[in-house]
C-alpha positions as CSV (number, residue, x, y, z in Angstrom):
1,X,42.4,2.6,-47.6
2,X,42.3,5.4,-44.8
3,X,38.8,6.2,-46.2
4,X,37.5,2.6,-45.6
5,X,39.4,2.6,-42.1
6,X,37.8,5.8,-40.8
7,X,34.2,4.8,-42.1
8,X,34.4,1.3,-40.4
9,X,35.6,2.8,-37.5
10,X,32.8,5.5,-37.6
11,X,30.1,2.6,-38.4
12,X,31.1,0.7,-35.5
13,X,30.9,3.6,-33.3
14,X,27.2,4.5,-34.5
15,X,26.5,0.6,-34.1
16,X,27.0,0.8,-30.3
17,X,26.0,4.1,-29.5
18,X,22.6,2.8,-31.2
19,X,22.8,-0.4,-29.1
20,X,23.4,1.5,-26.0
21,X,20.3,3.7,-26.5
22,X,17.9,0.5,-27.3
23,X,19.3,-1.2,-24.3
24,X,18.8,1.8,-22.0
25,X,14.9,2.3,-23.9
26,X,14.2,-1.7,-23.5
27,X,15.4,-1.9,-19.7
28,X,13.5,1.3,-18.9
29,X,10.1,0.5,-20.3
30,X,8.9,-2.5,-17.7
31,X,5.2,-2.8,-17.5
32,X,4.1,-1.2,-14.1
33,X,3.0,-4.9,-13.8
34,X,6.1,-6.6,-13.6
35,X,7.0,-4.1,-11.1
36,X,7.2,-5.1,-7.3
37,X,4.4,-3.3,-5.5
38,X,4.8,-3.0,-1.7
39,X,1.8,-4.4,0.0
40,X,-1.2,-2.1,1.1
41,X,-1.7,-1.5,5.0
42,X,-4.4,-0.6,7.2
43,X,-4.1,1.9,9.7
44,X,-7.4,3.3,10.8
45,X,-11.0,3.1,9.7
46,X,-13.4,6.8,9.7
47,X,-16.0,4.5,11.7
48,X,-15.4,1.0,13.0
49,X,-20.0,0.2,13.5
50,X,-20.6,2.2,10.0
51,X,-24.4,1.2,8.8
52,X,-24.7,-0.6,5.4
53,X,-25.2,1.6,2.4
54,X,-23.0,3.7,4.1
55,X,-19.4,4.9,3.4
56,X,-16.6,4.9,5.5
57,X,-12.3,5.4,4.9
58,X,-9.6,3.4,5.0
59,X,-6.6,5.1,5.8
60,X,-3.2,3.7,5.2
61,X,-0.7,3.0,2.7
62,X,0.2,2.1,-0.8
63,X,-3.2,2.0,-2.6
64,X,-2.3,3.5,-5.6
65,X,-5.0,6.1,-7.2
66,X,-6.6,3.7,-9.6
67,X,-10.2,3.1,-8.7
68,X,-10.1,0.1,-11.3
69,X,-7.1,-1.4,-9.6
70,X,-9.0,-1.7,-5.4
71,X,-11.1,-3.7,-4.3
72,X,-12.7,-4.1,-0.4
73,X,-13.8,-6.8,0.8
74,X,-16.1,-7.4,3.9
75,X,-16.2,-10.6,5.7
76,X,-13.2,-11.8,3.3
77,X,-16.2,-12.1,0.3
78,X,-18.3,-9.4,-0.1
79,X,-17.0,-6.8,-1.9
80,X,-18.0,-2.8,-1.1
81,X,-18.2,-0.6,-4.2
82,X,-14.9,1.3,-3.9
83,X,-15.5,5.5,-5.1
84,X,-12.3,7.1,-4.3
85,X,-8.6,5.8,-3.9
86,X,-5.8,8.0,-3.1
87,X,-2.0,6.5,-2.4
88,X,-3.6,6.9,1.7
89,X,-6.8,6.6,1.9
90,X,-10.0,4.8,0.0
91,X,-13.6,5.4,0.4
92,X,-15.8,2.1,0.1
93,X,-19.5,2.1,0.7
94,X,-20.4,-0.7,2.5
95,X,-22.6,-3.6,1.1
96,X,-26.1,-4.7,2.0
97,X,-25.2,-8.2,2.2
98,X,-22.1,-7.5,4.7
99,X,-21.5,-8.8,8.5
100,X,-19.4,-7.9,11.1
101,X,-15.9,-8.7,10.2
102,X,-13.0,-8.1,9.0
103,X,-11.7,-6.1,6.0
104,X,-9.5,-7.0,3.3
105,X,-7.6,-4.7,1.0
106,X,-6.5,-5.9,-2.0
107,X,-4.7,-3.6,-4.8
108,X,-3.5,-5.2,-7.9
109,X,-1.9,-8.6,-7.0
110,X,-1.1,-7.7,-3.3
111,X,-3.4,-7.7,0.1
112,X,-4.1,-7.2,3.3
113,X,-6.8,-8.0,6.0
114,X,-7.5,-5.2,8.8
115,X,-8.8,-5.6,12.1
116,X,-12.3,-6.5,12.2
117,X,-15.4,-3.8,12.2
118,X,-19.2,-4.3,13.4
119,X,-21.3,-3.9,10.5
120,X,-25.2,-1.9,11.5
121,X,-28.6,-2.5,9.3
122,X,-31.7,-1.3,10.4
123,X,-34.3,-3.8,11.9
124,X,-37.3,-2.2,11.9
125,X,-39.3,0.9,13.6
126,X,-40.1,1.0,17.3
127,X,-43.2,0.4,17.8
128,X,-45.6,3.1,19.3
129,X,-42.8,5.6,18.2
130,X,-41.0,6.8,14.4
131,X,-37.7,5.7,16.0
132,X,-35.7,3.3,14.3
133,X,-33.9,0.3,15.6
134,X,-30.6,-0.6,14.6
135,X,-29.0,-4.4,14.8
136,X,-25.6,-5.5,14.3
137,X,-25.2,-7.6,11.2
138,X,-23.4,-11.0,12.7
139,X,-23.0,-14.1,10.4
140,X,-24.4,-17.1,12.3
């Protein structure tokens, strides 16, 4: 009888030691996902009347290191092609088809829209001269 006693006692005892550990395992393994992120902000821009085609930085916070996971847009709808992300800073280079406006940072599920920055093209050559001429890119 003292044998069945001590192996319930010891099967019990296994039984929530192993529940313990599966708990502990299944609370610990949340999808970075379901996570709360804290939103990305906008500090300071490397150029604030960059050219297109060209690249400038975004410093400020919580941007992860993912390139996959940023995405910049100019004028709230076109996006820049995003090359390097750090957790402070990204480097975007700036689309042909942008304007002066503002910029939007979005990482994952979470956003934010900077102060706004005047977007340069080239018009055309001066004439009589190899100068070029430069125009700010405004929507009308």
């Amino acid at each position: 009888m003292n044998y069945f006693r001590s192996l319930t006692q010891s099967v019990t005892r296994t039984f929530a030691v192993v529940s313990l550990i599966a708990l502990t395992i299944i609370s610990c393994s949340k999808n970075e996902a379901e996570l709360e992120l804290p939103p990305p902000t906008i500090t300071a821009y490397s150029n604030i009347t960059p050219l297109v085609l060209t690249d400038i930085d975004i410093t400020g916070t919580n941007f992860g290191t993912t390139v996959a996971d940023v995405k910049v847009y100019f004028n709230n709808n076109v996006e820049g092609i995003v090359k390097s992300v750090t957790s402070t800073s990204i480097t975007v280079t700036i689309p042909a088809e942008a304007y002066t406006g503002t910029v939007r940072v979005k990482v994952k599920t979470k956003e934010v829209t900077g102060a706004i920055i005047q977007v340069w093209a080239v018009c055309g050559i001066i004439p009589g001269t190899t100068s070029v001429r430069f125009c700010q890119r405004i929507l009308a």
